[in-house]
N, C-alpha and C positions, 0 to 999 in steps of 0.2 A: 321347390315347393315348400307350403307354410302350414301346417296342422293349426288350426286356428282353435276348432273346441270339437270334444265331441258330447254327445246330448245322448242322455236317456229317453226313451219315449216312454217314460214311465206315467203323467199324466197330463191332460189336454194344455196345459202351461207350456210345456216344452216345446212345445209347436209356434209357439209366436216369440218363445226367447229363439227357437232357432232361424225365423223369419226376420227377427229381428237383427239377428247376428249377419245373417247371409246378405239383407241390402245395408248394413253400415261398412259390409266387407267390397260389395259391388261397388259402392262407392270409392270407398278406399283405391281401387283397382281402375280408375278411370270410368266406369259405367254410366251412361246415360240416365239421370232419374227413371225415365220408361223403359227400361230394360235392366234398374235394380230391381223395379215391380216384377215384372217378370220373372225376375229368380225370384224373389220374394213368393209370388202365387206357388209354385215349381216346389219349393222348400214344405211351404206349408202342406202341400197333395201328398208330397215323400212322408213329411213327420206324422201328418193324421192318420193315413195308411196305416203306419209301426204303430202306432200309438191303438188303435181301431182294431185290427188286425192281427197284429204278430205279435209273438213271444220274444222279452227277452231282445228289444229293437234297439240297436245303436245306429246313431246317425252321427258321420264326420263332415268337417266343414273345413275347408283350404282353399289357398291360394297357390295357382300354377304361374310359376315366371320362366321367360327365355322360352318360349314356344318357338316363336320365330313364323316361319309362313307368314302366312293369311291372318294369323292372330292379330291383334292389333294392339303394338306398342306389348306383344309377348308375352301378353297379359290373359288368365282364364280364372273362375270360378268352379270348383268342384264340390258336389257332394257324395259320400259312401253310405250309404244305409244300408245296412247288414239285419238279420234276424232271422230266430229260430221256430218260425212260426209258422203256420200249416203248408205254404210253398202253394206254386200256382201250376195246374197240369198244363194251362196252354197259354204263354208268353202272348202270343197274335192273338189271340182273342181280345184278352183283357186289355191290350194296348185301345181299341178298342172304343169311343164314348160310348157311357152307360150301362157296359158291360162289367158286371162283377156276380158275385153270387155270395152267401153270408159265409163268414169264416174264409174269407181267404183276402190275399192282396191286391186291388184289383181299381177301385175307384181311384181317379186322377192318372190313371199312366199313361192315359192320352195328351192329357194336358200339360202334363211332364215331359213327354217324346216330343210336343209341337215348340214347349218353350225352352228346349235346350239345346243347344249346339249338338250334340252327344247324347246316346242315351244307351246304355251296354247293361243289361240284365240275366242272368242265369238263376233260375229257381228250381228245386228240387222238391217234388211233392212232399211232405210228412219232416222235410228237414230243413227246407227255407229257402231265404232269398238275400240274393246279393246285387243292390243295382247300383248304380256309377251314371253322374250325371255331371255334364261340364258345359260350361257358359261361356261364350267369347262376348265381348261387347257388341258386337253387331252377329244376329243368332245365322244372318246369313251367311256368316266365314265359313270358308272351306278349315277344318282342324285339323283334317289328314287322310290319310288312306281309308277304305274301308275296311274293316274287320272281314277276311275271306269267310269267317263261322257266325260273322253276325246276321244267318237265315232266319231268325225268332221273332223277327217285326221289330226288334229293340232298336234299331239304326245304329248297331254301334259302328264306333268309328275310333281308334288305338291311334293315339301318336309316340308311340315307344313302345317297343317290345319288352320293356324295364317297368317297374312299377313297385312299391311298396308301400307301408302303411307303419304305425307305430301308435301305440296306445298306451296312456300312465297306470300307473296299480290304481284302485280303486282310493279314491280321496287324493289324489295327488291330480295337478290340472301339469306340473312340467316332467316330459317324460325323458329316463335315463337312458332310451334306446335310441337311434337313429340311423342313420345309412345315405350313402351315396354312390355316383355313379359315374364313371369318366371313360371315356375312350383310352384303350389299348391300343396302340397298332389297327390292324381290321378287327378285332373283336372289342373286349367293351372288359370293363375291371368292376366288380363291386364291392362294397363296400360295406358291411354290419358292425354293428358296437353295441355295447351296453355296457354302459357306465356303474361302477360298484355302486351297491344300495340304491334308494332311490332320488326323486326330489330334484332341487337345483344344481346341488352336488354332482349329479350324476351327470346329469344335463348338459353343466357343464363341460365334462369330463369326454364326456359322447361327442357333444359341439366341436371338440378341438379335434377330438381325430377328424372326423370330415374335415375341416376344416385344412387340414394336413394332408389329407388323402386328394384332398379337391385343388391345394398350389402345387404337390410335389411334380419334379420333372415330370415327363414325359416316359414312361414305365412301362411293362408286360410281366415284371415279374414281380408276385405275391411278395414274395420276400421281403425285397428292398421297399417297397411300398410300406410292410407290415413294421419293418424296421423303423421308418420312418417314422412311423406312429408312436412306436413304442419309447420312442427317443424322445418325440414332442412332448408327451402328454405325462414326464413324470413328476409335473411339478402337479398335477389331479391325482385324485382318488385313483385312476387305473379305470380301465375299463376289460371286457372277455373284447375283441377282435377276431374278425377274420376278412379278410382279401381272396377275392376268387378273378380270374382270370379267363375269361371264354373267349377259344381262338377254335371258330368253327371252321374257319379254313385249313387249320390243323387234327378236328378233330378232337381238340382237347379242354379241359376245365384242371387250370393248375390254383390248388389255393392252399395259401398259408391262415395258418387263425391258432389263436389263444383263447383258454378261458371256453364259457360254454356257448358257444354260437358253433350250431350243427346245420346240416340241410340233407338233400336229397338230391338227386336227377333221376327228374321219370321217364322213361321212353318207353311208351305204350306200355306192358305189363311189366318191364323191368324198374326196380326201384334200388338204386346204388347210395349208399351214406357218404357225407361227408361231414367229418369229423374233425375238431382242430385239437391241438395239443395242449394239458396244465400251464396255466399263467394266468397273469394280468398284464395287460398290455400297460408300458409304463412302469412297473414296478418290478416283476419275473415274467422273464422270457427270454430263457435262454434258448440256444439252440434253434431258432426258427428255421424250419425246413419244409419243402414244399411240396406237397402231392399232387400226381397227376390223377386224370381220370376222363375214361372213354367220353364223349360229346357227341350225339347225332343230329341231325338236322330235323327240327318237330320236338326236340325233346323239348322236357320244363325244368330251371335249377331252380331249388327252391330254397332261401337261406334263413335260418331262423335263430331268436334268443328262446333264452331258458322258460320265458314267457310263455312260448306256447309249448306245448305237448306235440314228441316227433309221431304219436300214437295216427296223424290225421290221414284219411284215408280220399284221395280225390276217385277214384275207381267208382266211390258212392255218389257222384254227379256226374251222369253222364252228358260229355258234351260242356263240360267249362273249360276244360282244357284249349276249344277254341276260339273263347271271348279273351278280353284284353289281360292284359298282365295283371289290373288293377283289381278286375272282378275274383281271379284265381288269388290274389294276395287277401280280398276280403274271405274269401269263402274259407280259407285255412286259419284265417285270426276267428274268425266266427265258429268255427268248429272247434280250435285247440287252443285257442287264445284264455288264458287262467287271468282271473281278475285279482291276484295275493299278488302280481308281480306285472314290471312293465313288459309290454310284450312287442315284438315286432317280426315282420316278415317282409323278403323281397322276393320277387318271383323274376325271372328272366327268361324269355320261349327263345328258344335258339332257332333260328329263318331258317326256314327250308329252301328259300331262295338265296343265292349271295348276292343279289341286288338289294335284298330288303334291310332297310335303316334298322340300326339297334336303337337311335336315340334320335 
């Protein structure tokens, strides 16, 4: 995937640079002129919304590659609009034409659910909304399974139980976080960075370890993975690191990490840390060694930079926990996500079933 921009809905301008952005981006993507209009309308309902509406509205714009299915030529458009603004008590309704009511978020989400492939929303009264909208070139492609908790009218629909997000400090457009995501064995490996300082530097620095983490062999262990990294990347600045490992047919979450990239696994009311060890990846790191940690079926990992604050509480949204990975990644950047610093977050739901795809 490609973080393309992300846009303040700070005033009625923002709404057409970000219309504008999302059909030169459709294009870019193969898109039929009548169905970059389509995102195009779709973009502007989401921006005017935050803009109209909500408090405090960020809106991201990307590029999804390698879907495979139905997608066509692997190709998607996404957007994340996020904000801290009155939230909506009933999802179904307001999906809804002409359904809205003053101070809240509500007009266009019809028009938005008919013109997107995708449409995965979780709002919480008095704290906000987080919705996830994705476009294939033809809006009749199948994109994947359905979401078992998408019951809120939202039609969402998850092609990865994996999902994340990354965000620059304020005044900066390249950000020094990033992350990736590879197959283990049967489970799935991820991958968090942040790069020292910020800017292109960082960027850089960030880029290589994925980059490293996405050729290396074929691996299951944090370790060697994390070694790997730390051996690429020392002709950069260095970056914090960490490698997590999810082997739910073991039961387990093995991860190595430096530097400060922390996270959590929640399963239902238990909330367990994971912590990595002093370094910089690239420049000190000695010692890498690797922690185990209990994994259930239904839990959430959830990996974060120094970016965000581990202070965030999902317990206060009831019911995100079973929309996509994308929405849970937005709703944690939007709650603990600090704007002095680049931030990022991955979320990973571990299947309750072992039939179901991580990626």
């Amino acid at each position: 995937m490609e973080d393309v921009a992300w846009f303040e809905a700070v005033e009625p301008s923002a709404a057409g640079a970000a219309r504008r952005a999302a059909v030169a981006l459709a294009g870019q993507l193969g898109f039929d002129p009548a169905r970059g209009a389509e995102v195009g309308v779709a973009v502007t309902e989401a921006m005017t919304n935050l803009i109209r509406h909500a408090d405090d509205g960020r809106f991201l714009l990307r590029a999804l590659r390698g879907l495979g299915g139905q997608a066509a030529d692997g190709f998607a458009l996404q957007f994340v609009a996020i904000d801290s603004g009155p939230g909506l008590a009933d999802v179904p309704a307001v999906m809804r034409d002409g359904v809205t009511s003053a101070g809240t978020l509500g007009v266009g989400l019809g028009a938005i659910a008919r013109l997107s492939s995708a449409l995965d929303i979780h709002s919480t009264p008095g704290r906000g909304t987080a919705m996830v909208g994705t476009f294939l070139p033809d809006r009749r492609a199948d994109l994947g399974r359905p979401d078992p908790g998408g019951n809120d009218g939202s039609r969402a629909f998850v092609t990865s139980l994996v999902a994340g997000l990354t965000r620059p400090i304020t005044g900066e457009t390249a950000c020094g976080d990033a992350y990736a995501v590879r197959k283990a064995g049967d489970g799935v490996a991820l991958l968090l960075c942040d790069g020292l300082g910020h800017g292109e530097l960082a960027a850089r620095a960030a880029d290589e370890a994925v980059r490293i983490f996405r050729e290396a062999p074929e691996s299951n262990s944090p370790v060697e993975l994390l070694r790997r990294i730390h051996q690429g990347i020392s002709h950069t600045r260095g970056a914090a690191a960490a490698v997590a490992v999810l082997e739910p047919a073991a039961g387990v979450l093995r991860l190595a990490g430096v530097g400060n990239i922390s996270g959590v696994i929640l399963d239902g009311s238990r909330r367990s840390g994971l912590i990595s060890r002093p370094g910089i990846a690239g420049h000190q790191a000695r010692g890498l060694t690797e922690t185990r940690h209990p994994l259930s079926p239904g839990s959430l990992v959830i990996l974060h930079s120094d970016g965000v604050t581990p202070r965030f509480d999902l317990s206060a949204h009831p019911g995100v926990a079973s929309h996509g990975a994308l929405v849970v990644a937005a709703t944690v950047l939007r709650d603990a996500g600090l704007r002095r610093d680049d931030a990022s977050v991955l979320v990973a739901a571990v299947p309750r079933a072992p039939a179901q795809s991580w990626l």
